[in-house]
Every structure is written in C-alpha cells, then in structure tokens.
C-alpha positions as a LaTeX table, in Angstrom:
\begin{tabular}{lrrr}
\hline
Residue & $x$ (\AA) & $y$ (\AA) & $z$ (\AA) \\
\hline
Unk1 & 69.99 & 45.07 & $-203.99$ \\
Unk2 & 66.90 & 45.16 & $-206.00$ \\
Unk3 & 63.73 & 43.99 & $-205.52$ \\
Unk4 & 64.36 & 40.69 & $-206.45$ \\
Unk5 & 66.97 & 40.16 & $-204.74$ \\
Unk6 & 65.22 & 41.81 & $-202.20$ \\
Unk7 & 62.85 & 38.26 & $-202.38$ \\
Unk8 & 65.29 & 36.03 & $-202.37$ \\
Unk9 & 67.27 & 36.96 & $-198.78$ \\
Unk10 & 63.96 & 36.94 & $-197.36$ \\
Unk11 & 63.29 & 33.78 & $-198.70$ \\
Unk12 & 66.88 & 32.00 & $-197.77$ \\
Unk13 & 66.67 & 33.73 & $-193.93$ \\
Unk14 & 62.91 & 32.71 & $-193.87$ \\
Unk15 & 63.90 & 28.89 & $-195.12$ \\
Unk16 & 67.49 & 28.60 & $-193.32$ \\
Unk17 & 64.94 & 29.84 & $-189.89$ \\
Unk18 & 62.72 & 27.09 & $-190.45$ \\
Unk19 & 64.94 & 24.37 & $-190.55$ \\
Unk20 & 66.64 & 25.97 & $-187.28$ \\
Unk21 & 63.22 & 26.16 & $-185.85$ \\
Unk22 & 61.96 & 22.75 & $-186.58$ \\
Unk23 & 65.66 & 20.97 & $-185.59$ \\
Unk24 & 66.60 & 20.09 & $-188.95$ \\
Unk25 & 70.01 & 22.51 & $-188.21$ \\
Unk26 & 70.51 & 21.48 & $-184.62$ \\
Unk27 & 72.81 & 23.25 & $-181.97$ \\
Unk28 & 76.28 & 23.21 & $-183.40$ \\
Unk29 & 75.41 & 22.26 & $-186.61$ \\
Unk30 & 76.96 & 24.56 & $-189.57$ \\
Unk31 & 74.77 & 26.21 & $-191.90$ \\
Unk32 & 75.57 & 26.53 & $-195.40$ \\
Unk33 & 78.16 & 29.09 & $-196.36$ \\
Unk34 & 78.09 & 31.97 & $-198.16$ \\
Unk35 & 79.35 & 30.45 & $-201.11$ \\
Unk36 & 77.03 & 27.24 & $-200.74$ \\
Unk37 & 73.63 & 29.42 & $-200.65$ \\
Unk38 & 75.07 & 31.51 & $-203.87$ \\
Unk39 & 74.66 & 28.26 & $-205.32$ \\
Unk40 & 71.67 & 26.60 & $-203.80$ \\
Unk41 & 69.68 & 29.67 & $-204.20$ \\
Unk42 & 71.29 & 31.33 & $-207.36$ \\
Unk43 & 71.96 & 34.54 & $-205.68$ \\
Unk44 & 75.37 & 37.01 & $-205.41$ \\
Unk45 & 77.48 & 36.93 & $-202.92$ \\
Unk46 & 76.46 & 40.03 & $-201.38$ \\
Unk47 & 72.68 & 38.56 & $-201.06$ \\
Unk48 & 74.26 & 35.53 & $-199.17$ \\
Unk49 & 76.18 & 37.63 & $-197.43$ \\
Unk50 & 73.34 & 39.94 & $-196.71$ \\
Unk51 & 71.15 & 36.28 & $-195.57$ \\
Unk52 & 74.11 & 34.65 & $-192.96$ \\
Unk53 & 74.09 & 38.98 & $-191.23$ \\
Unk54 & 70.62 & 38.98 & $-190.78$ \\
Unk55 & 70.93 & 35.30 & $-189.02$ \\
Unk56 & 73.51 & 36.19 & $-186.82$ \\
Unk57 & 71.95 & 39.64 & $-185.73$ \\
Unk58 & 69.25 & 37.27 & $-184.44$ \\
Unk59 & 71.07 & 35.37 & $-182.33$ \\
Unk60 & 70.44 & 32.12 & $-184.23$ \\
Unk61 & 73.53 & 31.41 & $-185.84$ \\
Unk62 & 76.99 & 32.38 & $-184.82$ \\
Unk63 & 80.61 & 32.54 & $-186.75$ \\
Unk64 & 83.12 & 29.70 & $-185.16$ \\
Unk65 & 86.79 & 30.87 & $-186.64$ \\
Unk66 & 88.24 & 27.50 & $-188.47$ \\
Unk67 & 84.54 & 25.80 & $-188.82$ \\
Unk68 & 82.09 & 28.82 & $-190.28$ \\
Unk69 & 78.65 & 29.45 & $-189.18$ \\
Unk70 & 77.05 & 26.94 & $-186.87$ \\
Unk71 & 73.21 & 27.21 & $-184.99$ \\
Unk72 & 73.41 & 28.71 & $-181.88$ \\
Unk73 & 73.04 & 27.27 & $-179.03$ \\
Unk74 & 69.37 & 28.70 & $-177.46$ \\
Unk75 & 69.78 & 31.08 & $-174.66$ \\
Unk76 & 68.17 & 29.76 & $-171.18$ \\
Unk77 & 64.28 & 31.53 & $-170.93$ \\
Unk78 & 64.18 & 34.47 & $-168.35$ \\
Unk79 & 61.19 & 35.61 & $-166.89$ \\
Unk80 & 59.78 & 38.88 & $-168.31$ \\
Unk81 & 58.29 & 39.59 & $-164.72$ \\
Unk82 & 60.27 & 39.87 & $-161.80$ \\
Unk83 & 59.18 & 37.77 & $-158.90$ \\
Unk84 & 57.25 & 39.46 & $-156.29$ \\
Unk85 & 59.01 & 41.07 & $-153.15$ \\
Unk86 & 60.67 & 44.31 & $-151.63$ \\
Unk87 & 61.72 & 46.66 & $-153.93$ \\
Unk88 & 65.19 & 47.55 & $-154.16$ \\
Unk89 & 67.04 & 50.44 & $-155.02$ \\
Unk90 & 68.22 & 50.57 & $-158.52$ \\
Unk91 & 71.51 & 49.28 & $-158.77$ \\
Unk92 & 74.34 & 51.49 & $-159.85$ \\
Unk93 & 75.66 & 50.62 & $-163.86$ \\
Unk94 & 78.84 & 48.89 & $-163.75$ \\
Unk95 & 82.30 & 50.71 & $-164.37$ \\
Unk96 & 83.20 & 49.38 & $-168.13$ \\
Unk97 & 86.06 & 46.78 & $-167.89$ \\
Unk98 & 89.34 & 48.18 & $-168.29$ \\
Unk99 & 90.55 & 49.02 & $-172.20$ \\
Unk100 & 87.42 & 48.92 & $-173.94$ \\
Unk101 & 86.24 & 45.14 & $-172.37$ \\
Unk102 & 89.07 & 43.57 & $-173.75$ \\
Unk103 & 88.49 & 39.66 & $-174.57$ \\
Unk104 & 91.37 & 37.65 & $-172.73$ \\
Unk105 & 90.40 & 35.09 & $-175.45$ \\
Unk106 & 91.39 & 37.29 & $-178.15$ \\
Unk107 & 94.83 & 36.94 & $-179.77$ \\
Unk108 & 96.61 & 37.81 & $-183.31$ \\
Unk109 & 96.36 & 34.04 & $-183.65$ \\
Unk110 & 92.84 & 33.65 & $-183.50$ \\
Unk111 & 92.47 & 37.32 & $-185.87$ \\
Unk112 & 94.66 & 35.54 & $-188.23$ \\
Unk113 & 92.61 & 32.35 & $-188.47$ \\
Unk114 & 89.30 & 34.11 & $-188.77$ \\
Unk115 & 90.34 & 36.22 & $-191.41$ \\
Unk116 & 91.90 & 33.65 & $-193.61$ \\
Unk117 & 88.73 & 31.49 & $-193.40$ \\
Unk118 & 86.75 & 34.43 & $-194.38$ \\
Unk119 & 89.35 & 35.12 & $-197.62$ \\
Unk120 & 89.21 & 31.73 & $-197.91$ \\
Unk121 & 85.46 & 31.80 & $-198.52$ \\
Unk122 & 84.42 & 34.32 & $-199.95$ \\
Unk123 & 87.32 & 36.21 & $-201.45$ \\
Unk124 & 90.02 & 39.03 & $-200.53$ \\
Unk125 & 86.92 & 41.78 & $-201.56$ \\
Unk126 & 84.94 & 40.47 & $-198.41$ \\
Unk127 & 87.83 & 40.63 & $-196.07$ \\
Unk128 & 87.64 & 43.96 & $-193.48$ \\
Unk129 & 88.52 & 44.47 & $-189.83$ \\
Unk130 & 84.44 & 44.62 & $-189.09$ \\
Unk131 & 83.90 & 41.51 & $-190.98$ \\
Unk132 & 86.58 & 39.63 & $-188.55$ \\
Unk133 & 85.36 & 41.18 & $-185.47$ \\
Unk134 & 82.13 & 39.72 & $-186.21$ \\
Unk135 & 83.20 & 36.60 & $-187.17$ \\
Unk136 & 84.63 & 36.53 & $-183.84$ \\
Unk137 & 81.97 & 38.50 & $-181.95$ \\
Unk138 & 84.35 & 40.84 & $-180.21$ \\
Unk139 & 84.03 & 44.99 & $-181.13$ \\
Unk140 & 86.30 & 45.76 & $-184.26$ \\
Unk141 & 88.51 & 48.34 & $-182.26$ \\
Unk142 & 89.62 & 45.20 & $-180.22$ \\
Unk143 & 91.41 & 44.03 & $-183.34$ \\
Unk144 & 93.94 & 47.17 & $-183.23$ \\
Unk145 & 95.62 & 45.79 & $-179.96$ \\
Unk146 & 96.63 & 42.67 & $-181.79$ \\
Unk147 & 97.52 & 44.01 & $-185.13$ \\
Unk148 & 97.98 & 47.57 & $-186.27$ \\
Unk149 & 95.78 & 47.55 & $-189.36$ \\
Unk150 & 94.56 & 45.93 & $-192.43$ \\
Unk151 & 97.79 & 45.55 & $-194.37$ \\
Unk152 & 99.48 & 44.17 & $-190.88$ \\
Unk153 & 96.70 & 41.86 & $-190.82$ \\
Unk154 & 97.23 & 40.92 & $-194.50$ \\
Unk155 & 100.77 & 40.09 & $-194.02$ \\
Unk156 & 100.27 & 37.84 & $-191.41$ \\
Unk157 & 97.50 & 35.72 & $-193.45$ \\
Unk158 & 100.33 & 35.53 & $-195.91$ \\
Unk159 & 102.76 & 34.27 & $-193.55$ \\
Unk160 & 100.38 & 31.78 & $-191.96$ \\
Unk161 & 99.73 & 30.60 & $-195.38$ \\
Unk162 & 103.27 & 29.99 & $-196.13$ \\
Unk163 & 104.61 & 28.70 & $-193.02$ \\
Unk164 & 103.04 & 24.89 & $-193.53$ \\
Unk165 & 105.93 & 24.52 & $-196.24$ \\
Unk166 & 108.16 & 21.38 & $-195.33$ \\
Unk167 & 111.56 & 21.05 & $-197.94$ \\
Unk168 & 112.95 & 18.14 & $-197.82$ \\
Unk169 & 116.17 & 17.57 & $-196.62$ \\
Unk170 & 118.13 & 17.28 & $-198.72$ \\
Unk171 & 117.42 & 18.93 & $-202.27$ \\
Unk172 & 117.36 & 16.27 & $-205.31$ \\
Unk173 & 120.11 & 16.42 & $-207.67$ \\
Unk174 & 120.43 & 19.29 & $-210.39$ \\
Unk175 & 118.51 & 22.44 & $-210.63$ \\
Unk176 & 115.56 & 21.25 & $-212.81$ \\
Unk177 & 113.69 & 19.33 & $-209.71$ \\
Unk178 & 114.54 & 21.30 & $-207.14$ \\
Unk179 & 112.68 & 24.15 & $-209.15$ \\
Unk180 & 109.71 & 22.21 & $-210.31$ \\
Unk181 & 109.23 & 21.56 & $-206.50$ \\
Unk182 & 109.09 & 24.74 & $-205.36$ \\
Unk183 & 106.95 & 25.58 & $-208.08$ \\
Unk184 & 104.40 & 23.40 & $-207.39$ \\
Unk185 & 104.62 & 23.59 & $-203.79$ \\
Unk186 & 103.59 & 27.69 & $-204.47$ \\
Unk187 & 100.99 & 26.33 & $-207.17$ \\
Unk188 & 99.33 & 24.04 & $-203.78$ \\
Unk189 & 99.89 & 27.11 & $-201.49$ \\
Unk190 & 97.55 & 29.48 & $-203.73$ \\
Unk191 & 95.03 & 26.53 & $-205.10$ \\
Unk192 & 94.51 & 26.12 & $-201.36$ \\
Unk193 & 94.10 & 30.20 & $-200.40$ \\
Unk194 & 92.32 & 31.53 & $-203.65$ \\
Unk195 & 93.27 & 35.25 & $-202.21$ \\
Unk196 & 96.67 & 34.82 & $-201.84$ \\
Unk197 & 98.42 & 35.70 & $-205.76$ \\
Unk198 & 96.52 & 38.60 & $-205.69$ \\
Unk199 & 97.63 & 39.88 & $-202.83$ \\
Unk200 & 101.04 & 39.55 & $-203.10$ \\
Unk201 & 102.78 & 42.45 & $-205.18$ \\
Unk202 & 105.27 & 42.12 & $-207.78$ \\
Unk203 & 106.16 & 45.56 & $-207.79$ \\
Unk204 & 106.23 & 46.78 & $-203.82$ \\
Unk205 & 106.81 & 42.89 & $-202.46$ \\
Unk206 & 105.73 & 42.38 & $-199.02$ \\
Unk207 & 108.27 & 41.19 & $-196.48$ \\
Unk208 & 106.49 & 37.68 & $-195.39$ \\
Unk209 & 109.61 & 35.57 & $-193.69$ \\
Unk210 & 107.64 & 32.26 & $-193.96$ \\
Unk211 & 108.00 & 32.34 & $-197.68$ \\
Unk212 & 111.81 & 33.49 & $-198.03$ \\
Unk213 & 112.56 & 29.35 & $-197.51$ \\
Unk214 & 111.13 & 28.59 & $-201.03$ \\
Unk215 & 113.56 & 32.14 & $-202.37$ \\
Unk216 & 116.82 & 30.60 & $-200.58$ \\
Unk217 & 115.38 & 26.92 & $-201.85$ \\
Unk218 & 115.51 & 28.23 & $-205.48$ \\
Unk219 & 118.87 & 30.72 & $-205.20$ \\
Unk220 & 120.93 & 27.16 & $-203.87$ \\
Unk221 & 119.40 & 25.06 & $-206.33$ \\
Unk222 & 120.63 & 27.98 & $-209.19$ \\
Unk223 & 124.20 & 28.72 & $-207.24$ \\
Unk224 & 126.87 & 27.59 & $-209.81$ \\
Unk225 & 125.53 & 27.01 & $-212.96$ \\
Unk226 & 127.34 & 29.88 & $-214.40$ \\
Unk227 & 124.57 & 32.45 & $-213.95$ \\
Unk228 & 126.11 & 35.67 & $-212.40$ \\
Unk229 & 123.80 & 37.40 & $-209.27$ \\
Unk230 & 121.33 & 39.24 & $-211.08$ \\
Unk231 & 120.34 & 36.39 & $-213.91$ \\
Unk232 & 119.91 & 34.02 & $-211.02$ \\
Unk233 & 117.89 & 36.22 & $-208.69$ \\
Unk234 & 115.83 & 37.36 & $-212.31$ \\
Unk235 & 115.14 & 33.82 & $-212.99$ \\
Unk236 & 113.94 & 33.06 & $-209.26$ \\
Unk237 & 111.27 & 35.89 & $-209.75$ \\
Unk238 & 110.33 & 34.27 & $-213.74$ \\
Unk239 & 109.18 & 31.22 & $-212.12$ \\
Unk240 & 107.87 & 32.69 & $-208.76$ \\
Unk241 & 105.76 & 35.39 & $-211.01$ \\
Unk242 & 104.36 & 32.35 & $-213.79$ \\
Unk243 & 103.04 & 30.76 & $-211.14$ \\
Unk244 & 101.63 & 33.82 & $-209.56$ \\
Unk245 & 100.39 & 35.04 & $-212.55$ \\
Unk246 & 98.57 & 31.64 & $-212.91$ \\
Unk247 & 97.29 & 31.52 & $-209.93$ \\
Unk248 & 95.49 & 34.61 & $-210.01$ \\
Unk249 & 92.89 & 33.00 & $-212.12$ \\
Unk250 & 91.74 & 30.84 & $-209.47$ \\
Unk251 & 90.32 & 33.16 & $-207.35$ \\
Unk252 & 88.76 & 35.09 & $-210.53$ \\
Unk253 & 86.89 & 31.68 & $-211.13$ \\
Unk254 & 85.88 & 31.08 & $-207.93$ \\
Unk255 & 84.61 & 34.99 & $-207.57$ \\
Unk256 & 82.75 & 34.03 & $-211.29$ \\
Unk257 & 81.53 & 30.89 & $-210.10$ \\
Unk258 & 80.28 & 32.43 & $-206.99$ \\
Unk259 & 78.57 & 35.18 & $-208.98$ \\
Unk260 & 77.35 & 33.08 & $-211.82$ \\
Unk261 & 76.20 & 29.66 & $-210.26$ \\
Unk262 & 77.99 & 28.17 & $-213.09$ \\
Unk263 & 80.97 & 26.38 & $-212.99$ \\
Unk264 & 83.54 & 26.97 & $-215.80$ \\
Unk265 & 82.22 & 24.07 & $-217.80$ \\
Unk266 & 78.87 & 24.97 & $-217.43$ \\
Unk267 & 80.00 & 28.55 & $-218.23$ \\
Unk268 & 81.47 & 27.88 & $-221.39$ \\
Unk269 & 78.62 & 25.99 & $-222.33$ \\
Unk270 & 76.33 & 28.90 & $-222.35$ \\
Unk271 & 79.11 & 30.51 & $-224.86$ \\
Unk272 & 79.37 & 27.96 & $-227.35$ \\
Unk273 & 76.15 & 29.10 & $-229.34$ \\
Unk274 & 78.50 & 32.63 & $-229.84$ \\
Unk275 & 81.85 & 30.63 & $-231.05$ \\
Unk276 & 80.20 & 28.36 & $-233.41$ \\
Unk277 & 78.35 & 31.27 & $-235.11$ \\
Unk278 & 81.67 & 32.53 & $-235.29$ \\
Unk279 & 83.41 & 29.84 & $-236.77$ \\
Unk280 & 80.54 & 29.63 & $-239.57$ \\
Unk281 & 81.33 & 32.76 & $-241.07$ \\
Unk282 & 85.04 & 31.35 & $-242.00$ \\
Unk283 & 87.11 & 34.01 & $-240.84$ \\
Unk284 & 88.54 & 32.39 & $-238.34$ \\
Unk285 & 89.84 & 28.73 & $-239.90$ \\
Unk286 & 92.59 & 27.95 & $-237.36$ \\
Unk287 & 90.85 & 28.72 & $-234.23$ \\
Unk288 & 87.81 & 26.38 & $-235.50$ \\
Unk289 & 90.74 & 23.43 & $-236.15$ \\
Unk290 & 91.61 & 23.69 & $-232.79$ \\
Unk291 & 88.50 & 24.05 & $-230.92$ \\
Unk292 & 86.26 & 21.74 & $-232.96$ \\
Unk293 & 85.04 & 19.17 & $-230.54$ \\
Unk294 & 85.61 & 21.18 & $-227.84$ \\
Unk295 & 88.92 & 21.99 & $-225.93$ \\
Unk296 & 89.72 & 20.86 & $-222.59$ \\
Unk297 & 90.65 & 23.68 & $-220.24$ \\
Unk298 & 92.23 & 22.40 & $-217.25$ \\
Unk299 & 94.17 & 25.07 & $-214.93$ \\
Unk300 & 95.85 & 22.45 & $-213.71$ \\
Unk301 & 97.10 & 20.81 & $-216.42$ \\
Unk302 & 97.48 & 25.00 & $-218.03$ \\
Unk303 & 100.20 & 25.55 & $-215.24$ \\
Unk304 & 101.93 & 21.92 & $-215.67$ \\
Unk305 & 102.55 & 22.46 & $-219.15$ \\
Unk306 & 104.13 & 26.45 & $-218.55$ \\
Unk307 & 105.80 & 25.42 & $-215.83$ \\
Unk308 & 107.80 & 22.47 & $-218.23$ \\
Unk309 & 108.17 & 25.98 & $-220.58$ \\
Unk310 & 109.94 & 27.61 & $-217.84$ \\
Unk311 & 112.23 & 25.08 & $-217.03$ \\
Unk312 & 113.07 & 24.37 & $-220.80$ \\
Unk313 & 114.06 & 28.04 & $-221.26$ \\
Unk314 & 116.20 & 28.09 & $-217.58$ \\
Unk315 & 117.76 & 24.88 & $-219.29$ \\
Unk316 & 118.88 & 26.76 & $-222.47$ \\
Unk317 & 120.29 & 29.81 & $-220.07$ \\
Unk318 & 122.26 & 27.37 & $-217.95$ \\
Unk319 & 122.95 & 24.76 & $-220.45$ \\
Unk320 & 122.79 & 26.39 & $-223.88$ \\
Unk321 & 121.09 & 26.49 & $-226.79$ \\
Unk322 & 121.33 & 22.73 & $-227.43$ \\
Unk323 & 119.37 & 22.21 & $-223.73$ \\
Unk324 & 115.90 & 22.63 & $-222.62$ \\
Unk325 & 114.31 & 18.79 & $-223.05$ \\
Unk326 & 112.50 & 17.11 & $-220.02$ \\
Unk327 & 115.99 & 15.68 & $-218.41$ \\
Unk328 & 117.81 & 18.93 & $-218.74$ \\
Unk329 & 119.41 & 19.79 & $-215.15$ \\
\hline
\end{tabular}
C-alpha cells in the first residue's frame, strides 16, 4: 500500500468511526461492504479490506455470516479500579476448555455460509481459512474439526451452491428445452456466485453430488436420439463448458469493477478516445462498420445468443444437416 493509499484507509476508518460514534451506524446496523467502500471511496479492494480489519480489531464492528459487517453492540463499562476491601489471593488461571475452546456454535454449516458470503463479496482471491475464522470470530484451527482443508471447504461451497436446483417434474418434450433449461439454470447458479466457474475444473472435475442432477437431467434428455455413449456424454460437457466458459467473465468484471470504480460502460467509455483514433487511420474498415455508434455488450444477452449456437449445432448432430433452426428438438 502506498502512501496514498496509506491516506485513504485512514480516512474511510476515521469517517466509517464517526458515524459509529455519533449514531448515524447504530447497533446492528451493517456498514458498507468491502465492495461498497471500493466504490464510495475509489480505493482497491485490499484498502477496503485493509479499512473493515482495522474496524473489527477495535471492537466496533463485527462480521454476521449471511448479513456482513454490522456495528457492534457497545460492551457494558467496567470500572478500572477495584472497589475497596480485603485483599484476596490471586486466583489461579483457568484450565483451557477442552480441544482448543471449541465453539459448540460452530458447525460445517455455518463455515460453509461464511465462506460463500465472503466469495460472494469479494471474490475467490479473498477467500482463506483465517479470513472465515474471522468472519466468524472463532480461532482458524477450529475450522479443521469441521472440514479438513481449503479444497474440502471449496467443495462444499460448490455443493451448497448447487443444491437450491429444483427440475421440474416432468422434463418438456424433445431434447432442445430440456437443454436450454439446464443451461440457464447453470447460467443463474454462477450470475448468482461470481466465484463459482472458476473454480470448477474442466480438466481434474471435482466430485460435487448436488450438481450431478443437472448431468443425469441432460444425459435423459439426449438418451435416444441416435448419439452413441461418448457423443452424448461429449455434448453434455459442450454445453456445461460454454456456459462455464461464459461465466467466468462475471467474476473478472466484478474483480475489474471492484478495482476500477468503473462499471463496464463507464469502462469502455474511457477507451473510446483509443478505438476511434483507430478507426481514423482506415485500416480497420469492418470493425468501424460494426462498432460505429457504439455496440451494445450485454453478457446476458452474449450467453443467450451462444447458447441458441449450441443447440443449433446439437440439432444438426441429432437431426442432420438439414436441422439446427429455433424449433429443432
């Protein structure tokens, strides 16, 4: 952190204090997150980060797993002199509770929550076992009785992601619509946890039972159109990876915007001076035909129209060559 930086979490903890001090930000109340002061104040991540520690190492704020950071509630005065009378012999240190003062409290469930609400936040970068143990305010070693490490703890956000999915009962006729739901019931699933395409891997898959419905949904939908084991299982990981792939640029834009202050719009903005200098030199006539007036980028709207591209190409495997429209399947 440089100097300037330096100024600015001073200046947020000095400001976010006041307002505790003076009962703006009563008992209970949340502060803003991480993410809101990167955008309020125009700082990193790290520097918010940095601002929200320093307030909870005071005692003034505190993490509540599922809500964020809320003022603390103030602790009752105690006298700084004890009360006249016989002294008494010093009183022998209690014997530390049994394991480590373990926190009855504490269970995977609760781990599980906290961490996803801190991925959630601020990105998969800011997730760590210390991070969740003080989220929670217990020590981080009394994580490890509830789940065995990082990657356990990983696996489990994935499967507490997934498990919300509700299929209906009975799948819609064809293969086309059954697809395109699962699709964009995965599309939901990673629009609402930024964190969660990146951290699923292509190449060494994870083994996350909540999402094998949405596998077994797709495999049914695909049984008997003439594709032989392989082809069928090949095509369920096409569509799972497109909108994987996809998906991965959410949390890269909400890292950027985080970083930045600036949304995309506002990001793109700031690059158009570049492109049109670009365009008047003349080497580049198509791309100025296509972006003259300015192009709407929608991620939304980006996956809708691949994921029609998908299904088109599925229709020619299954159908044939003279398949692939919008009421293939």
């Amino acid at each position: 952190m440089d100097r300037t930086d330096g100024a600015r979490y001073r200046r947020i903890v000095d400001e976010l204090r006041a307002r505790i001090e003076q009962g703006e930000l009563a008992p209970g109340d949340r502060v803003p997150s991480t993410r809101e002061i990167t955008r309020q104040w125009g700082v990193a991540m790290a520097t918010a980060t940095k601002a929200l520690t320093e307030l909870r190492r005071t005692g003034l704020v505190r993490a509540v797993p599922g809500v964020g950071t809320v003022v603390a509630a103030p602790e009752p005065p105690t006298s700084a002199t004890p009360p006249p009378g016989p002294v008494k012999a010093p009183v022998r240190a209690a014997a530390p509770e049994p394991r480590g003062g373990q926190d009855p409290a504490l269970t995977a469930e609760r781990i599980v929550t906290a961490a996803t609400a801190v991925a959630d936040a601020e990105g998969l970068a800011a997730l760590s076992m210390r991070r969740v143990a003080a989220e929670l305010g217990v020590a981080t070693m009394s994580l490890y009785r509830h789940v065995a490490d990082k990657d356990d703890l990983l696996v489990r956000m994935m499967d507490a992601a997934f498990v919300r999915w509700t299929f209906p009962d009975e799948r819609p006729d064809g293969w086309r619509e059954p697809l395109a739901l699962a699709a964009r019931m995965l599309w939901d699933t990673f629009r609402r946890h930024p964190w969660l395409a990146p951290a699923l891997s292509m190449t060494r898959p994870q083994v996350v039972a909540s999402a094998l419905p949405l596998t077994e949904w797709v495999l049914d939908a695909l049984d008997g159109r003439g594709l032989d084991p392989w082809t069928a299982f090949t095509t369920h990981l096409t569509l799972f990876n497109y909108v994987r792939g996809t998906a991965i640029n959410v949390e890269a834009e909400s890292t950027a915007m985080a970083d930045s202050g600036l949304d995309a719009e506002e990001w793109m903005a700031t690059q158009e001076p570049a492109l049109l200098a670009l365009m008047a030199t003349g080497r580049f006539p198509m791309l100025e035909r296509h972006v003259t007036g300015g192009y709407d980028f929608d991620l939304d709207r980006l996956f809708e129209f691949g994921l029609q591209r998908i299904l088109d190409g599925i229709a020619v495997l299954i159908d044939g060559p003279a398949a692939g429209g919008p009421a293939a399947g």
